[in-house]
C-alpha positions in Angstrom: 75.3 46.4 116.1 78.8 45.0 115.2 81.5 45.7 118.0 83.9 47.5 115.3 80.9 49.6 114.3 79.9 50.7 118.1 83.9 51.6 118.4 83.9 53.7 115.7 80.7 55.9 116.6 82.2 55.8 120.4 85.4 57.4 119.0 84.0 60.2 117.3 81.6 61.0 119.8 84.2 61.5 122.1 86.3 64.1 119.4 84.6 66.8 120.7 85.6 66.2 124.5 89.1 65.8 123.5 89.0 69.4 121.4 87.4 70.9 124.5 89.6 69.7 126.8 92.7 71.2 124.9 94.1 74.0 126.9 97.0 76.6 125.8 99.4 77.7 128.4 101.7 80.6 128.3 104.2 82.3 130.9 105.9 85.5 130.9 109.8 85.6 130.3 112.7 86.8 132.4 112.1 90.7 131.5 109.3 93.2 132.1 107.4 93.6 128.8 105.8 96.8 128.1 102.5 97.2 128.0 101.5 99.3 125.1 97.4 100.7 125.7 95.8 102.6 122.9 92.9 104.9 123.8 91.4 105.5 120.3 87.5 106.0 118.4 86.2 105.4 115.0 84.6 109.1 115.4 88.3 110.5 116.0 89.9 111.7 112.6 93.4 112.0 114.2 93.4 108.2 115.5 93.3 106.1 112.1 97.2 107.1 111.9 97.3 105.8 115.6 95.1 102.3 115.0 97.6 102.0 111.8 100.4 102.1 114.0 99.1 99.5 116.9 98.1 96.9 113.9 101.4 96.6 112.7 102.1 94.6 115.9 100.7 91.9 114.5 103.5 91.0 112.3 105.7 91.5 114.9 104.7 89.8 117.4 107.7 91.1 119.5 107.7 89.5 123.4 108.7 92.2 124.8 105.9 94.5 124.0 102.2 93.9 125.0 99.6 95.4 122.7 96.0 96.8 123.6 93.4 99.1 122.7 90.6 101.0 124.3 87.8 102.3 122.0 86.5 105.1 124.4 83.0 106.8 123.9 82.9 110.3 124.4 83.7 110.9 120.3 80.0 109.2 120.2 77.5 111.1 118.4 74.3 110.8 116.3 76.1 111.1 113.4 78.8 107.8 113.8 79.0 105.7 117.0 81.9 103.5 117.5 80.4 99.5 117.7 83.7 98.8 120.4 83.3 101.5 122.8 82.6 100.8 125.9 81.9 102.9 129.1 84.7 100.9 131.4 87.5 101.9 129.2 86.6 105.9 128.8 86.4 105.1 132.6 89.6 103.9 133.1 91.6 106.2 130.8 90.2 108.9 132.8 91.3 107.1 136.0 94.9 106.5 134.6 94.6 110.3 134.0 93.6 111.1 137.7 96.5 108.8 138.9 99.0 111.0 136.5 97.7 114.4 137.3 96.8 115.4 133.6 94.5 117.5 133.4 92.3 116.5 130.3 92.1 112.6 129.0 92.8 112.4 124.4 92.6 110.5 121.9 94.4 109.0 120.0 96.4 108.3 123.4 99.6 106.2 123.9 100.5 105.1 127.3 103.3 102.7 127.4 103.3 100.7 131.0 101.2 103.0 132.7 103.2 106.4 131.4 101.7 108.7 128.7 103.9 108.1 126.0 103.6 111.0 123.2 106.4 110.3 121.4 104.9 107.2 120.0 105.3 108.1 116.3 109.1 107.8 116.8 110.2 104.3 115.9 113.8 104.9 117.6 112.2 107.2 120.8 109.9 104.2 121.2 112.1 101.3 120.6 114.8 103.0 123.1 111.8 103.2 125.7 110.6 99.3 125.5 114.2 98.4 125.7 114.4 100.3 129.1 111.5 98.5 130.5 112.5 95.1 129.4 115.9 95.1 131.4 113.9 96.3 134.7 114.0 93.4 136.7 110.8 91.8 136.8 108.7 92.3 139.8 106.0 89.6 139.1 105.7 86.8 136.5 102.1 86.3 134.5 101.0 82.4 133.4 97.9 82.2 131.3 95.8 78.9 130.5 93.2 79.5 128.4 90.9 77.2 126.3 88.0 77.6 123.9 84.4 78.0 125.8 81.0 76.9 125.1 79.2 79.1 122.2 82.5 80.8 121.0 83.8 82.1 124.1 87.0 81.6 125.8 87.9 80.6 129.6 90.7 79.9 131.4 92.6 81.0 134.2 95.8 83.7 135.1 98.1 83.5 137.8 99.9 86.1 138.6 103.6 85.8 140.7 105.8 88.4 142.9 109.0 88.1 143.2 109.9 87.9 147.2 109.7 90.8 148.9 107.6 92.7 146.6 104.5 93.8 148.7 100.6 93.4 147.3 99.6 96.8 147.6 97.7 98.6 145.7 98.2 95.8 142.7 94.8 95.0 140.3 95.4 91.9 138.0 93.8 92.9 134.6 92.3 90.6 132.1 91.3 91.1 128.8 89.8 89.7 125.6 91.2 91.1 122.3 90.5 90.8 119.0 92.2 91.5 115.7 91.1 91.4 111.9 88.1 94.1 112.8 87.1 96.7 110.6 84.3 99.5 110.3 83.1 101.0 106.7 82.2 104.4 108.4 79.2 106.5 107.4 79.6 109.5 109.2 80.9 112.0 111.6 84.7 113.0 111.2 85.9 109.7 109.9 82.9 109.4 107.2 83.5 107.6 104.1 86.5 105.8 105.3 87.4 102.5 106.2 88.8 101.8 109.4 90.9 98.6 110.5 91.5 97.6 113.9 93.4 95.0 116.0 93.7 94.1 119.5 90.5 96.0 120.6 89.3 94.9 124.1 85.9 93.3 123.6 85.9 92.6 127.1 87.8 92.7 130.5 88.1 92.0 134.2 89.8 93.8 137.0 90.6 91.9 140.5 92.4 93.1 143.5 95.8 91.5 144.2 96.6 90.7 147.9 98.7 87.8 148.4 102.1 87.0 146.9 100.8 84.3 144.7 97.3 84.7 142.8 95.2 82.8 140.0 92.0 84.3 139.2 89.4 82.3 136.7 88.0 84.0 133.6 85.4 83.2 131.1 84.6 85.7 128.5 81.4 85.8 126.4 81.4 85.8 122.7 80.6 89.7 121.6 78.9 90.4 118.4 81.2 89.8 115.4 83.7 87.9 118.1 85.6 85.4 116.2 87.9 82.9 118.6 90.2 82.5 116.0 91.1 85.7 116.2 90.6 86.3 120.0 93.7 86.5 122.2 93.8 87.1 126.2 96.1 90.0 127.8 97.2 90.3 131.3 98.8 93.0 133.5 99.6 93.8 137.0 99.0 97.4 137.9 99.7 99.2 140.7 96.4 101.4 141.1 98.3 104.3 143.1 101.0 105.2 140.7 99.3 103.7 137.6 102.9 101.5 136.4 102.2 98.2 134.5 105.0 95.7 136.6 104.4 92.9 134.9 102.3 92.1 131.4 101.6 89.3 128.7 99.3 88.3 125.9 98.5 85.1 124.9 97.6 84.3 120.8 94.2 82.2 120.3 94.1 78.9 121.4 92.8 77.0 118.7 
């Protein structure tokens, strides 16, 4: 075989490597963002308004605020059951519930950094609120490094940073893998007959305890069925499990 030819086939069997070894870093800014969960189902008629809402995030793509949604599964039925529910999440919006003292969990549910957050439908009463938690002084800085994984999954690691001073009690690092551009064609229960859109669901997530000052936890989440990593983004958040506030939270886009 000519030496030219060899160098060529070298090259592009090493094109792959290179692609997997490309990594996409992001770090959190000099203000809190505000984490913005949505507890929602596709058997709930009230949350399509709600789901609407959450999507138009997408164009924004404003730092400051953190999108996320939880499909929960108690609005499961015979009739329609919702494809992104997921027992961890009707778990934990019941546990943020326990932590506020509410008495009954809802849906379609807004809380914004750890605080149920009704007034969501107001632009200006929501607007005035994420501007209040971006001039907190920030507690703890988030850095995410993620990179495509094997078989359409993504993997990476976050590290999460307190300021001096700031203790690591009661703190849980949470990670998450969302995805926008879903959609359901729903066939029955509440919502039947309708089509429902969706973007940044959690497909997937991992909680860790937080006990040092400086902390980088690895993650490598699974493709899920209809998972598309061009699409699939990774959110982060520092909680503090006894009062339920979100210190610290960011998001980073696909890493192509």
């Amino acid at each position: 075989m000519r030496p030219l030819i060899r160098w060529i086939i070298a090259a592009l069997a090493a094109v792959p490597l290179l692609a997997a070894a490309a990594e996409c870093r992001v770090a959190s800014g000099p203000g809190t963002a505000a984490l913005v969960e949505l507890y929602t189902s596709e058997g709930c008629s009230s949350c399509p308004p709600a789901d609407h809402w959450l999507s138009a995030f997408t164009a924004k793509r404003d730092p400051r605020v953190v999108p996320i949604a939880f499909h929960v599964q108690y609005w499961d039925s015979l009739a329609w059951k919702d494809r992104f529910g997921d027992p961890r999440y009707t778990e934990r919006q019941q546990a943020e519930g326990r932590v506020s003292g509410a008495r009954f969990v809802y849906t379609p549910q807004v809380i914004l950094s750890g605080r149920d957050f009704p007034g969501w439908p107001s632009d200006s009463g929501f607007a005035a609120a994420v501007d209040a938690i971006h001039h907190r002084h920030p507690r703890a800085t988030l850095d995410i490094a993620s990179h495509p994984a094997a078989g359409g999954g993504v993997a990476g690691t976050v590290t999460s940073t307190l300021i001096p001073g700031m203790p690591p009690t009661h703190l849980a690092l949470v990670i998450a893998a969302t995805q926008d551009g879903l959609a359901s064609r729903v066939s029955g229960g509440e919502n039947r007959g309708e089509h429902l859109a969706h973007d940044f669901v959690t497909r997937d997530i991992a909680i860790s305890p937080v006990s040092e000052g400086r902390t980088t936890r690895e993650f490598a989440f699974a493709p899920q069925p209809g998972g598309d990593p061009a699409r699939t983004s990774i959110t982060a958040f520092l909680q503090d499990t006894a009062t339920g506030e979100v210190i610290q939270a960011l998001a980073a886009p696909p890493c192509p």
